[in-house]
MIMARKE-450656 format. One line per 5 residues: their letters; for each residue x negated, y, z of N, C-alpha, C, O. Coordinates in Angstrom, 2 decimals, always signed. Atoms other than C-alpha are relative to their C-alpha. Example, Ala and Ser with C-alpha at 12.3 -4.5 7.8 and 13.67 -1.06 7.14 Angstrom:
BEGIN
AS	-0.89:-1.19:+0.00:-12.30:-4.50:+7.80:-0.90:+1.20:+0.00:-1.94:+1.18:+0.66 | +0.82:-1.19:-0.06:-13.67:-1.06:+7.14:+0.77:+1.09:+0.73:+0.26:+2.20:+0.90
# end
This chain:
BEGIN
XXXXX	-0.85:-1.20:+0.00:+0.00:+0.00:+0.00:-0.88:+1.24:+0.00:-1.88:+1.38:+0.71 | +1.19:-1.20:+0.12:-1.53:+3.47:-1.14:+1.02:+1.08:+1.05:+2.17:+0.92:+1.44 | -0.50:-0.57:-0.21:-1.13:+6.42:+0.40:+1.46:+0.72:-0.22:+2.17:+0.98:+0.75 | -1.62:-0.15:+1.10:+2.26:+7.52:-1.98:+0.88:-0.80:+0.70:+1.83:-0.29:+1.29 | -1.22:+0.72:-0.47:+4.18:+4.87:-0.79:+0.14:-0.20:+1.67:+1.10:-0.59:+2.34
XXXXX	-0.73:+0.10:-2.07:+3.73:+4.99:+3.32:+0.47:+1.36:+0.10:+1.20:+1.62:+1.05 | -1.14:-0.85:-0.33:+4.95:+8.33:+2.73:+0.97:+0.03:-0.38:+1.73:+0.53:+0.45 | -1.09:+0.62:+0.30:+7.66:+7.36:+0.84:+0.63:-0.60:+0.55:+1.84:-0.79:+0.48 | -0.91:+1.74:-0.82:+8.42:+4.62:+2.86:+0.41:+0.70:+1.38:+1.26:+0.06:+2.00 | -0.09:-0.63:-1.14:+8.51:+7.06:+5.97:+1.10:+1.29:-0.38:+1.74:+1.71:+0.58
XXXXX	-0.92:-0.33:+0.35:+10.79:+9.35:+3.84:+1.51:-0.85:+0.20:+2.60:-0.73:+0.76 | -1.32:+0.83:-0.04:+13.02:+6.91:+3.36:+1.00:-0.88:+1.65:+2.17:-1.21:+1.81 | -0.71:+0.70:-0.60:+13.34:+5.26:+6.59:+0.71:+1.29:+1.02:+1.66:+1.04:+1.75 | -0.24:-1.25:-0.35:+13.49:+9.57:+7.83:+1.82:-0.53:-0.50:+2.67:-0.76:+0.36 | -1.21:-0.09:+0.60:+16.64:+9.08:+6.05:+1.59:-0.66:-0.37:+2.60:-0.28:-0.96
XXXXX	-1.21:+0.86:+0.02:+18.83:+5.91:+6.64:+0.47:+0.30:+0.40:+1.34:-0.57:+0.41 | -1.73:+0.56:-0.68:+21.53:+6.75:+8.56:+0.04:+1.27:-0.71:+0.65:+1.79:+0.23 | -0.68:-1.44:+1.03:+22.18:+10.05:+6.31:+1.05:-0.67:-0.92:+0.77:-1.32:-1.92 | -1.19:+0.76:+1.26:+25.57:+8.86:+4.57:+0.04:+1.20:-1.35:-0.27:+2.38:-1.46 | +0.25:-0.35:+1.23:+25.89:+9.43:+1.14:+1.42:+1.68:-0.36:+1.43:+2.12:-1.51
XXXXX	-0.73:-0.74:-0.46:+28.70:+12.30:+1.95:-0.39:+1.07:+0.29:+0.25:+2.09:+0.02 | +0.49:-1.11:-1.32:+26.65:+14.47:+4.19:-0.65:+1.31:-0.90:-1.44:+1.27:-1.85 | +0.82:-1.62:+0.97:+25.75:+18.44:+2.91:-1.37:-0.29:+0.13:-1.96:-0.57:+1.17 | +1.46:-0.19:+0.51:+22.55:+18.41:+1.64:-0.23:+1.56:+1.15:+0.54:+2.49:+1.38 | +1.08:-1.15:-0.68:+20.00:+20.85:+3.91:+0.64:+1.57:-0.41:+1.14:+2.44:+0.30
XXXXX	-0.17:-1.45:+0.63:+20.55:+23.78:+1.46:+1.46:+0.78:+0.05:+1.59:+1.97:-0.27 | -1.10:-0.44:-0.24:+24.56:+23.84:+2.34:+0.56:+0.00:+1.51:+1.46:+0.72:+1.95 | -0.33:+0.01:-1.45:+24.69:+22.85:+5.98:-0.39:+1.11:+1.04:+0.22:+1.36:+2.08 | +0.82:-0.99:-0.67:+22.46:+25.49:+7.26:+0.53:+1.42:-0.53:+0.19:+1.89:-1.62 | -0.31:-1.52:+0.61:+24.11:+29.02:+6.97:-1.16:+0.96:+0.22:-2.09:+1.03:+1.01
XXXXX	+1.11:-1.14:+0.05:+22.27:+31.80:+6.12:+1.14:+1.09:+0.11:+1.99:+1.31:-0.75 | -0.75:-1.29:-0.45:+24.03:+34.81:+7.85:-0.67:+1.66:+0.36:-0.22:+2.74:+0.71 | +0.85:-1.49:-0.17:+20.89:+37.25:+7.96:+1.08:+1.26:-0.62:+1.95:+1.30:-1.49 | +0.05:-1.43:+0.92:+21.38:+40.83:+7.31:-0.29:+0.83:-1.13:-1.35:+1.43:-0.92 | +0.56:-0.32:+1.07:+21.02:+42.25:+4.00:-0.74:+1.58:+0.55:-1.79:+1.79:-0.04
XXXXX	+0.34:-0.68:+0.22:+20.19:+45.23:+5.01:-0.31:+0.62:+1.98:+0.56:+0.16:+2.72 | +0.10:+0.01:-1.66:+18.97:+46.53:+9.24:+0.70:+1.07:+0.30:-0.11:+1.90:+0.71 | -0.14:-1.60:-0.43:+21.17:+49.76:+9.99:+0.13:+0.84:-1.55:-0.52:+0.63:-2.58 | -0.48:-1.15:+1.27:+22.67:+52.59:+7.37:-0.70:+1.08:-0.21:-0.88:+1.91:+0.67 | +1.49:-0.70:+0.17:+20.04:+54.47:+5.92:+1.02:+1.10:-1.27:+2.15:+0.75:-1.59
XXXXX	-0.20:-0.73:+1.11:+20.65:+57.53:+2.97:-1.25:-0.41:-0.37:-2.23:-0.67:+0.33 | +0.97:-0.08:+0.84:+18.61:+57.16:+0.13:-1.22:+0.93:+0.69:-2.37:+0.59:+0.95 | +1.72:-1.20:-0.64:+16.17:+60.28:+1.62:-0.55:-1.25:+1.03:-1.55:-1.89:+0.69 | +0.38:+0.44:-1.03:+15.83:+58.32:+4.73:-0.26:-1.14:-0.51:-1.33:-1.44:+0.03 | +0.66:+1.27:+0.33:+15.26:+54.86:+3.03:-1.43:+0.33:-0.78:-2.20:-0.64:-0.77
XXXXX	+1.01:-0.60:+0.23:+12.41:+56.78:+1.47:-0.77:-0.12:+0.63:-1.73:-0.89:+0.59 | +0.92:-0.53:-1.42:+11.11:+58.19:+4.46:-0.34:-1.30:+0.60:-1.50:-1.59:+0.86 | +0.39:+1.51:-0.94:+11.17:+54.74:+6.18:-1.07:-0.68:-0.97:-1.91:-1.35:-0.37 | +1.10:+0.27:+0.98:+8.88:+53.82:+2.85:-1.13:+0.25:+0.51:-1.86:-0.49:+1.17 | +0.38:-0.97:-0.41:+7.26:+56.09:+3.45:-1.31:-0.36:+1.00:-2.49:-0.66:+0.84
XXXXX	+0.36:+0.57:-1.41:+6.45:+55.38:+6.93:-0.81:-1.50:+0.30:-1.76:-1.76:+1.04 | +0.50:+1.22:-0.38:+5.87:+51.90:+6.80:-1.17:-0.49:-0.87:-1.94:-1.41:-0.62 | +0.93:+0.34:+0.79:+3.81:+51.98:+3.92:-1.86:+0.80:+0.67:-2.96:+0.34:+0.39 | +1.16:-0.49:-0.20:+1.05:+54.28:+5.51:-0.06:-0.56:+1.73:-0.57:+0.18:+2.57 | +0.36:+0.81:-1.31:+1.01:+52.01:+8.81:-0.53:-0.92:-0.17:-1.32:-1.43:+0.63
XXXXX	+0.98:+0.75:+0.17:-0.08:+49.74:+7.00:-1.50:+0.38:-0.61:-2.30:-0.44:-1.06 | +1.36:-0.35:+0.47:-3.12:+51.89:+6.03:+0.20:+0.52:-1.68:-0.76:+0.78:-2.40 | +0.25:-0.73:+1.41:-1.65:+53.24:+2.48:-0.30:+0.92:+0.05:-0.57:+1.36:+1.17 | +0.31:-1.61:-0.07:-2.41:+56.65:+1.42:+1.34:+0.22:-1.06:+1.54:-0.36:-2.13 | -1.24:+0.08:+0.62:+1.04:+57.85:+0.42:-0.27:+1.54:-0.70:-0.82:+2.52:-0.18
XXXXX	-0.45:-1.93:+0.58:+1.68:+61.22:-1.94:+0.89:+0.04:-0.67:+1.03:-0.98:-1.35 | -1.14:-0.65:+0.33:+4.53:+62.78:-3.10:+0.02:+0.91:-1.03:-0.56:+1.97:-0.76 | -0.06:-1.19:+1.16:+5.15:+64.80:-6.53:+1.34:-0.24:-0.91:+2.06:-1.22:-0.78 | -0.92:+0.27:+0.95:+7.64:+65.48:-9.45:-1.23:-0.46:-1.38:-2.46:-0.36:-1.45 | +0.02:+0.58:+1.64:+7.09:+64.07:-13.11:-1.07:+1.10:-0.28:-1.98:+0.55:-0.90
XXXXX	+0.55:-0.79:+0.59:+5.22:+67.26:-13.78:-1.12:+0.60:+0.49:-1.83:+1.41:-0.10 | +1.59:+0.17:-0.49:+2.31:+67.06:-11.16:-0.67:-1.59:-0.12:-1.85:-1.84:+0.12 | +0.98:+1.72:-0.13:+1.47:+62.97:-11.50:-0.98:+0.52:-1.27:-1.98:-0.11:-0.93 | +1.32:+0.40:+0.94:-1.07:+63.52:-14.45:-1.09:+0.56:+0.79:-2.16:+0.02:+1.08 | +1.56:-0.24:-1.33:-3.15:+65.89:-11.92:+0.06:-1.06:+1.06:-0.80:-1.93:+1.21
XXXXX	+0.21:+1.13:-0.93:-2.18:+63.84:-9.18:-1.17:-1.15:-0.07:-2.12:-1.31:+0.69 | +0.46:+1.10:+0.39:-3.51:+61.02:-10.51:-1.64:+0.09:-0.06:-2.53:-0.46:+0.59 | +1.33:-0.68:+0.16:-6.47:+63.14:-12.24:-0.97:+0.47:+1.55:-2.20:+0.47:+1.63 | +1.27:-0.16:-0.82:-7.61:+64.16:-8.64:-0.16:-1.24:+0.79:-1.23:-1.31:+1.40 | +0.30:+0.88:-0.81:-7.18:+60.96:-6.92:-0.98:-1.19:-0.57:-1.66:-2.03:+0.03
XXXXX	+1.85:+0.89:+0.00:-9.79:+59.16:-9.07:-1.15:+0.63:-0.12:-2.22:+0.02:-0.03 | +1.03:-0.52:+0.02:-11.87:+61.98:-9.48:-0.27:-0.11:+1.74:-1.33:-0.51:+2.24 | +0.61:+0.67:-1.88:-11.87:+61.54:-5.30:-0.78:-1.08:+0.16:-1.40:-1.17:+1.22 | +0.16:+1.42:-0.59:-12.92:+58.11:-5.42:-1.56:-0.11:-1.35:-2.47:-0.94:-1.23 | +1.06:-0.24:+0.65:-15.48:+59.03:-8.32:-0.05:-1.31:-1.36:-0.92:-2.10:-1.74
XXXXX	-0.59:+1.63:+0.80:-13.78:+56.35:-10.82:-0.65:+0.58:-1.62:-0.27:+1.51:-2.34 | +0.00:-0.33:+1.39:-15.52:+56.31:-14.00:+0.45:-0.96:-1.19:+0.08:-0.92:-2.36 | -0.91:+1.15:+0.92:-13.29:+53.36:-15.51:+1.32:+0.25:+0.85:+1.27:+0.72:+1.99 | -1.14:+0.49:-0.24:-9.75:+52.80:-14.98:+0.79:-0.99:-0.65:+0.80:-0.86:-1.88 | -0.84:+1.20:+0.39:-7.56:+49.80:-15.64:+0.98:+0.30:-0.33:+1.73:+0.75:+0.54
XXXXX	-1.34:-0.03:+0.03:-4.70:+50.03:-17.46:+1.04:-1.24:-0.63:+0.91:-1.96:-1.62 | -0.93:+0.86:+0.89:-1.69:+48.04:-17.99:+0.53:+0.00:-1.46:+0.49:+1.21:-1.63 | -0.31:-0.16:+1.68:-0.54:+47.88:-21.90:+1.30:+0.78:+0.19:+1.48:+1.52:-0.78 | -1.19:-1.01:+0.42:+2.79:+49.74:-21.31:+0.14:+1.31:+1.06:+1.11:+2.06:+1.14 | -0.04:-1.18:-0.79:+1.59:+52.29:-18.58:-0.17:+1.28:-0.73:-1.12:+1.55:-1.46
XXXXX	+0.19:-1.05:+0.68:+2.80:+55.80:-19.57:-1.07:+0.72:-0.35:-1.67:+1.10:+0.65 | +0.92:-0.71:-0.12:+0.02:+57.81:-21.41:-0.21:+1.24:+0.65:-1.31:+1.52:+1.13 | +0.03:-1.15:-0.68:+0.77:+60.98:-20.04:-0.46:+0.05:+1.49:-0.89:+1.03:+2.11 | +0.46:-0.11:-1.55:+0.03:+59.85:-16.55:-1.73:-0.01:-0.20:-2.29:+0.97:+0.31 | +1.23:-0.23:-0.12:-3.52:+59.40:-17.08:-0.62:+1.15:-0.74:-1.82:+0.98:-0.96
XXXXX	-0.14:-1.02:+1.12:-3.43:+62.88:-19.45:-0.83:+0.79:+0.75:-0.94:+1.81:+0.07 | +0.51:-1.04:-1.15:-5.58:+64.88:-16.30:-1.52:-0.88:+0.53:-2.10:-0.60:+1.57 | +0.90:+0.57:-0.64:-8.50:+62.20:-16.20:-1.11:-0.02:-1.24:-0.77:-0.05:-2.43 | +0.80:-0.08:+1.16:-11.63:+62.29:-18.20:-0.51:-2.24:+0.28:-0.80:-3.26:-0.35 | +0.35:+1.48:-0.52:-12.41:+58.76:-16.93:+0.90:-1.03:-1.18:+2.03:-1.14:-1.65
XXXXX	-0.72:+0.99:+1.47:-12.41:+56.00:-19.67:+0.78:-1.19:+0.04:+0.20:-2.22:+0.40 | -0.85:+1.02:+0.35:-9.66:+53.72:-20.26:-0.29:-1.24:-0.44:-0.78:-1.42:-1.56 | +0.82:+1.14:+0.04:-10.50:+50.39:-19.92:+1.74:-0.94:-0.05:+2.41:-1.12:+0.97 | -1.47:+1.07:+0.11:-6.86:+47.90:-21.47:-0.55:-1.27:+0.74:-1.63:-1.84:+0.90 | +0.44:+1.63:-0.58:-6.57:+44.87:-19.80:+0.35:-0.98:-1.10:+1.45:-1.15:-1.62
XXXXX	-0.06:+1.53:+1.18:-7.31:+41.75:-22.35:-0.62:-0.92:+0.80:-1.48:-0.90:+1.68 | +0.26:+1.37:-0.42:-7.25:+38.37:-21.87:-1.70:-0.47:-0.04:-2.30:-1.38:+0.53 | +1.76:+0.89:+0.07:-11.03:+37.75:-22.63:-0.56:+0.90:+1.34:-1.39:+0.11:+1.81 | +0.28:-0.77:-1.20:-11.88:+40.30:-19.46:+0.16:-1.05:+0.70:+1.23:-1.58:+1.01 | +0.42:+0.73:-1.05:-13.60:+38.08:-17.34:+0.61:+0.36:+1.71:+1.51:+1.20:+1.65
XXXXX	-0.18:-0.39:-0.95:-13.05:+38.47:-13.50:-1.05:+1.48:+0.37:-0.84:+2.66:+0.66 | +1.21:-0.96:+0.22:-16.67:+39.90:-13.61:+0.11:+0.99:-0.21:-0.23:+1.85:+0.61 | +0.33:-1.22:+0.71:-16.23:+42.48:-15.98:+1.31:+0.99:+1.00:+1.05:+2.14:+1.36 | -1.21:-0.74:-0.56:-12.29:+43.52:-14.09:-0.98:+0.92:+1.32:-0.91:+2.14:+1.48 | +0.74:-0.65:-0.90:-14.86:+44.13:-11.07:-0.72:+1.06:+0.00:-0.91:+1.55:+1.12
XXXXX	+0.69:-0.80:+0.42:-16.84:+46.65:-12.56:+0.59:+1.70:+0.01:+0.11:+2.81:+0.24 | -0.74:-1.00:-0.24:-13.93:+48.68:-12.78:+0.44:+0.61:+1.15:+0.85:-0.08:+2.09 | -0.43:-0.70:-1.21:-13.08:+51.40:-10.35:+1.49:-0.11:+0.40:+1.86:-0.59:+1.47 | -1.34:-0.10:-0.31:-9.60:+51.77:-10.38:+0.61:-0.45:-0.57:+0.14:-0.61:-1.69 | -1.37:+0.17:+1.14:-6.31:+50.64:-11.93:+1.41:+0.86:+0.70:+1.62:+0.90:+1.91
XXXXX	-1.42:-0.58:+0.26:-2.99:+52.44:-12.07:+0.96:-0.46:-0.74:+1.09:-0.53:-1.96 | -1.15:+0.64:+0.85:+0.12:+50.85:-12.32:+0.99:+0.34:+0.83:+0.85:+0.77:+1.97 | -1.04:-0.46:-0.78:+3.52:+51.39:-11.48:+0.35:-1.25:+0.38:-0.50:-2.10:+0.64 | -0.07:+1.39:-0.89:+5.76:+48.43:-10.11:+1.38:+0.05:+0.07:+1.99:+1.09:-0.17 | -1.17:+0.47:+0.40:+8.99:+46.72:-10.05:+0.87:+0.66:+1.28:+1.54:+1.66:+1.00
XXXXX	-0.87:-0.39:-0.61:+10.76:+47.33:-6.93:-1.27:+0.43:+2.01:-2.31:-0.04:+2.47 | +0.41:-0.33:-1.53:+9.99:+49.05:-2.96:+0.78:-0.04:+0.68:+1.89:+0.46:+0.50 | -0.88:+0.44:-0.87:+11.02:+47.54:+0.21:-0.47:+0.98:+1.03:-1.61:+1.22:+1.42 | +0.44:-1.68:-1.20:+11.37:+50.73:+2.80:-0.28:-1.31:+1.50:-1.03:-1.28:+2.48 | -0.01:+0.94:-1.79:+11.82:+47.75:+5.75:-1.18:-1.25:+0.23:-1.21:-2.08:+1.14
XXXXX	+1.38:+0.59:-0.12:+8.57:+46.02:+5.28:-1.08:+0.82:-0.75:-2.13:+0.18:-0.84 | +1.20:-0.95:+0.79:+6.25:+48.90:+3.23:-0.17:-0.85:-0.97:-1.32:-0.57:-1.32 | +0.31:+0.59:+1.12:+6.20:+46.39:+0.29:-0.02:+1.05:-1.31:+0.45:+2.14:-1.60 | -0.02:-0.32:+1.92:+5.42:+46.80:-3.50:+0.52:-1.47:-0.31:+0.41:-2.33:+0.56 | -0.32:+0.94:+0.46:+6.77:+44.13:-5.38:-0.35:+0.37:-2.03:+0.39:+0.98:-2.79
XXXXX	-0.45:+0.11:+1.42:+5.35:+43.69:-9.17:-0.05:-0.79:-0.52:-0.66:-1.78:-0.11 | -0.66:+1.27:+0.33:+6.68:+41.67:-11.33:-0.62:-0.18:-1.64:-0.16:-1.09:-2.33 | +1.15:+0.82:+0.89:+3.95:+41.49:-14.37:+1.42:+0.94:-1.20:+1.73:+0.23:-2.15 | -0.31:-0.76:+1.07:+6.20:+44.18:-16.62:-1.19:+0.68:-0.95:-2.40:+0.48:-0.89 | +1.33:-0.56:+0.53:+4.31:+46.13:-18.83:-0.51:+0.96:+0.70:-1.67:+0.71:+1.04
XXXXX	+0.74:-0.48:-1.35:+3.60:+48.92:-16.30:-1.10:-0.45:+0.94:-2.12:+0.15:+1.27 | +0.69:+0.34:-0.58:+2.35:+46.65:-14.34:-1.01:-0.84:-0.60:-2.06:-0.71:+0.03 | +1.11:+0.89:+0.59:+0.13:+44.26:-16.33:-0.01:-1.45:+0.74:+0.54:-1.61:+1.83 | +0.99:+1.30:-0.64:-1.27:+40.90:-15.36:-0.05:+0.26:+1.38:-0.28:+1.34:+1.93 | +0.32:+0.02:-1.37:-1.36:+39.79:-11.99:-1.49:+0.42:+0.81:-1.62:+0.84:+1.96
XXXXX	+1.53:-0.26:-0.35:-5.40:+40.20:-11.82:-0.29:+1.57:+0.02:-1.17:+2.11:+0.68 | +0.29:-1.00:+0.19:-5.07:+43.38:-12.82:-0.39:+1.11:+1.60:-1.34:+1.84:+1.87 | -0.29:-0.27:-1.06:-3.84:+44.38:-9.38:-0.60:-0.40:+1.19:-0.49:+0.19:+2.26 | +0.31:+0.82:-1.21:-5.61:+41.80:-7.26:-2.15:+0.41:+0.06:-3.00:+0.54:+0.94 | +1.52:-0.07:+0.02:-9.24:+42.33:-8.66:-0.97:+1.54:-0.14:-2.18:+1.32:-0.23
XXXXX	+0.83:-1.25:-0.14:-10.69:+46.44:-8.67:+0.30:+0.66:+0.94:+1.49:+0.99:+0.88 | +0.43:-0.40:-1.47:-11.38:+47.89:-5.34:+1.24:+0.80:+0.10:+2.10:+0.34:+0.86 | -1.40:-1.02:+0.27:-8.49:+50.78:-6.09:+1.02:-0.30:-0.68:+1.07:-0.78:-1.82 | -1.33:+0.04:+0.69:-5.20:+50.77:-6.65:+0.85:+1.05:-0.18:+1.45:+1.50:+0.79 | -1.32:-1.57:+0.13:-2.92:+53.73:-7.73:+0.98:-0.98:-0.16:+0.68:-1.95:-0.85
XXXXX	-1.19:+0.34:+0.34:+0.62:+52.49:-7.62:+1.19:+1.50:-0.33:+1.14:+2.50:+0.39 | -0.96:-1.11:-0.10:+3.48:+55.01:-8.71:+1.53:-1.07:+0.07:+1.81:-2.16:-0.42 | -1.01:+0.56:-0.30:+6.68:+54.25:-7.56:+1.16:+1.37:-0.35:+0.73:+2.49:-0.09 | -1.46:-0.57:+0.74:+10.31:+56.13:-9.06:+1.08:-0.11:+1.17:+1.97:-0.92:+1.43 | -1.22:+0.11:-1.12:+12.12:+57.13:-6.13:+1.24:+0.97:-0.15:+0.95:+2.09:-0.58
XXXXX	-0.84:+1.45:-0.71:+15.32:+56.45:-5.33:-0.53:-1.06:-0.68:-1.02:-2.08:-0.19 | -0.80:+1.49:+0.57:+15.73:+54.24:-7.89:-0.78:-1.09:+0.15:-0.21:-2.03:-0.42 | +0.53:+1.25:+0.13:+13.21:+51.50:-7.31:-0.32:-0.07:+1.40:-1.30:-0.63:+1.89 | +0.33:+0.37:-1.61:+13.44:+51.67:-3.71:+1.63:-0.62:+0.82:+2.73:-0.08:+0.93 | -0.93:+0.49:-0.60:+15.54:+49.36:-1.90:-0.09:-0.01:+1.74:-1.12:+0.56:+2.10
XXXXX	+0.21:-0.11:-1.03:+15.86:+49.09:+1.71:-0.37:-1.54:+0.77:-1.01:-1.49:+1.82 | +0.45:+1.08:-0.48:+15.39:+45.39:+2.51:-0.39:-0.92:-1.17:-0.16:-0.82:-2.37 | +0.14:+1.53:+0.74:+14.12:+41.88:+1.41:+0.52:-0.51:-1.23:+0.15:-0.71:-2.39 | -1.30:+0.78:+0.87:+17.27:+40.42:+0.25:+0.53:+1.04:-1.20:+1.08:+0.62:-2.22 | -1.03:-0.81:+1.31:+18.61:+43.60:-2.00:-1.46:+0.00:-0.77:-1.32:+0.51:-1.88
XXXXX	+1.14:-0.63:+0.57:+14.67:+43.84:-3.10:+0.35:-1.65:-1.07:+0.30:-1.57:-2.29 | -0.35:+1.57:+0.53:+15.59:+39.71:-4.21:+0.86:+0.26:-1.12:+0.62:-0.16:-2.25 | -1.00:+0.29:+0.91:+18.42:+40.35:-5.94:+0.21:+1.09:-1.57:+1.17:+1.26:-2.32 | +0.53:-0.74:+1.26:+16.59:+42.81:-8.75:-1.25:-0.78:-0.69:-1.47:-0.69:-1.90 | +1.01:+0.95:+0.47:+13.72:+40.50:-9.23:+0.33:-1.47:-0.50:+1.22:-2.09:+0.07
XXXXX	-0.36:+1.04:+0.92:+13.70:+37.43:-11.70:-0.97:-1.06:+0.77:-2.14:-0.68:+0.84 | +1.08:+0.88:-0.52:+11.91:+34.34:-9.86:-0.57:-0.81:-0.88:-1.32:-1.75:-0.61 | +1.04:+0.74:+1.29:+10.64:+33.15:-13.13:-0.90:+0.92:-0.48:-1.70:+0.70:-1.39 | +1.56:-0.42:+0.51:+8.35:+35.94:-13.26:-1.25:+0.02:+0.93:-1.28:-0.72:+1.91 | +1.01:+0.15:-1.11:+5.00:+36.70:-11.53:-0.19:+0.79:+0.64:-0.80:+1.80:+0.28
XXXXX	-0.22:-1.06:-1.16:+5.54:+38.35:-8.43:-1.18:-0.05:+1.14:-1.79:-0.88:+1.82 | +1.51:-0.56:-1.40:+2.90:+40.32:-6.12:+0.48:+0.84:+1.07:+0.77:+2.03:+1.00 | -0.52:-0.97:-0.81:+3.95:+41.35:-3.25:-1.35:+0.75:+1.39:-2.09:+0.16:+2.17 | +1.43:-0.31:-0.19:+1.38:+43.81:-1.92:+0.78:+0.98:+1.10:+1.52:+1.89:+0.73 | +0.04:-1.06:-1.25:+1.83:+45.52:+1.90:-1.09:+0.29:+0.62:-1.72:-0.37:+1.45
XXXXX	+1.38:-0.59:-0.22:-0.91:+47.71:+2.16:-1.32:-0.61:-0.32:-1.34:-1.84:-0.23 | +1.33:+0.75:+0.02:-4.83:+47.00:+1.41:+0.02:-1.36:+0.06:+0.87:-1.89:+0.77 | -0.05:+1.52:-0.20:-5.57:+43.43:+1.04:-0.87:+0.14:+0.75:-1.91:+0.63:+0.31 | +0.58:+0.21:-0.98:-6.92:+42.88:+4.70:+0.07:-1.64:+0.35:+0.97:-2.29:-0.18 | -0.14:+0.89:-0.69:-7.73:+39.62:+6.68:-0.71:+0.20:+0.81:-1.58:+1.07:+0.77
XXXXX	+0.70:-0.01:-1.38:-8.85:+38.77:+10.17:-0.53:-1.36:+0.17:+0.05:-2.42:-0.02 | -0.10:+1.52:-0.51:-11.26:+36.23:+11.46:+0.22:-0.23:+1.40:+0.94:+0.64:+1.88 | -0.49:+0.24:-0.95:-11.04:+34.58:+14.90:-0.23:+0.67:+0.90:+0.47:+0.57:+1.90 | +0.04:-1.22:-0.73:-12.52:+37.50:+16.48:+1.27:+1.37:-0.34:+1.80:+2.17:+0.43 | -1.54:-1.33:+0.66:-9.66:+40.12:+14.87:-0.81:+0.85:-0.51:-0.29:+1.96:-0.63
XXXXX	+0.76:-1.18:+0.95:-12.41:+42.08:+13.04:+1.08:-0.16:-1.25:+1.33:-1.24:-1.79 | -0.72:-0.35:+1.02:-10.03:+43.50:+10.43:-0.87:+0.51:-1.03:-1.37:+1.62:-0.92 | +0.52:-0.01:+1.27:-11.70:+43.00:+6.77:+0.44:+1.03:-1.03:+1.48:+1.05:-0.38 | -0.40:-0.04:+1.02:-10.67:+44.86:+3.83:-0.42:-0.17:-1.03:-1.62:+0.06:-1.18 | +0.50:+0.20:+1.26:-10.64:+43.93:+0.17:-0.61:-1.28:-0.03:-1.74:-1.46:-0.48
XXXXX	+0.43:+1.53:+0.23:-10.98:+40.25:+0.37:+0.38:-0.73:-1.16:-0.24:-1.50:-1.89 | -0.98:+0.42:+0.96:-8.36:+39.55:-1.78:+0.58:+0.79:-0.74:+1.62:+0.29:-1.18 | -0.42:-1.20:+0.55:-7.59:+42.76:-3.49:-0.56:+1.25:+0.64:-1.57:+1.31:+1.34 | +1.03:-1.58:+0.48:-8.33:+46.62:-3.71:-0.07:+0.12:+1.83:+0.70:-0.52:+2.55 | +0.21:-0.51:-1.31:-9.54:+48.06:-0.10:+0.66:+1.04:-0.35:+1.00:+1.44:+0.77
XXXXX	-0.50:-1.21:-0.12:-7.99:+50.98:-0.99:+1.42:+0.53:-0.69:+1.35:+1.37:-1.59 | -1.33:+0.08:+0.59:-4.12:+50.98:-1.88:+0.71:+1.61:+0.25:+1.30:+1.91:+1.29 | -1.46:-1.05:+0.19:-2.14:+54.58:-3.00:+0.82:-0.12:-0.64:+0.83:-0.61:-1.77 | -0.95:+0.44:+0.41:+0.77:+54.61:-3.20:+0.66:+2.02:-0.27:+0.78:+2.94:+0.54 | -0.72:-1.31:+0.20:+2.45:+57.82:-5.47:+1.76:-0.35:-0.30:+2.36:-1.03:-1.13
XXX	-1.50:+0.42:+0.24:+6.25:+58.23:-4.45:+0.50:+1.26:-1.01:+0.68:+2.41:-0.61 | -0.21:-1.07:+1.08:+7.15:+60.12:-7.90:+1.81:+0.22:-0.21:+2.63:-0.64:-0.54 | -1.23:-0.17:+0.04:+10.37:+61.64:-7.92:+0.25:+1.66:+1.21:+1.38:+2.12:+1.41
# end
């Protein structure tokens, strides 16, 4: 007997007296969570964005449509970015304030070479105000999942209201689970068994987030 079959065989005997009748797991067990924690206005589901996003260590800023190309322009000239990453359908006009050269993301772009790059700027599918999430979902804005995971900086722009939800479950029920979803709350940090807090293990050390609108 291989391994495969004593767990099998330990499935199965998990499972004799289950009559052939009985709700399956996925119907017996209600799910009665909250869609949403408390009645928020749009401003204030913002603000709670907002909030939760720079607790986790984002750097949050605020503009209309008609400051993001400086925006943008001074926040990699801050960081001294002389590449940027872009996704294939990120607006040109946003990067219209940067002398810094445009680097598309293609498939033959090694990990290597993504590293080299300073920054990327992308926008993103949906924001959860009740956990500081981003959620993207590999549109053209956003690009490739690597795009996001592999150069030290991240600009995100986010379209508020409209791509800000206030929880989990309403953030669920705009997203397609057949695409490829990143869900990014603040800097990619980890801790080891001392609690020295890392950043950039697993993505950019340095996550802004522009709430445009």
């Amino acid at each position: 007997m291989n391994s495969r079959e004593r767990v099998l065989g330990r499935v199965r005997r998990a499972l004799a007296d289950v009559t052939p009748d009985e709700r399956p797991y996925e119907q017996a067990v209600p799910r009665e969570y909250l869609r949403e924690h408390g009645q928020r206005t749009a401003e204030e589901t913002v603000e709670l964005l907002a909030e939760n996003l720079a607790d986790y260590r984002a750097l949050v800023h605020r503009c209309g449509a008609a400051e993001l190309p400086a925006l943008v322009g001074r926040l990699l000239a801050g960081r001294g970015s002389r590449e940027v990453l872009l996704p294939p359908g990120l607006p040109v006009e946003w990067l219209s304030a940067t002398d810094a050269v445009r680097v598309p993301d293609a498939a033959a772009d090694t990990a290597r070479r993504l590293d080299r790059v300073d920054s990327v700027v992308t926008g993103c599918a949906v924001a959860i105000a009740e956990t500081g999430t981003l959620v993207l979902d590999g549109s053209p804005d956003q690009g490739r999942r690597r795009v996001s995971l592999v150069p030290d900086h991240h600009i995100c722009v986010v379209r508020v209201p409209d791509q800000v939800v206030s929880s989990v479950p309403q953030a669920l029920e705009r997203l397609a689970a057949t695409r490829p979803l990143t869900w990014i709350s603040g800097p990619s940090a980890t801790s080891d068994i001392e609690l020295d807090r890392v950043e950039g293990v697993h993505g950019p050390r340095t996550l802004e987030v522009i709430l445009l609108g």
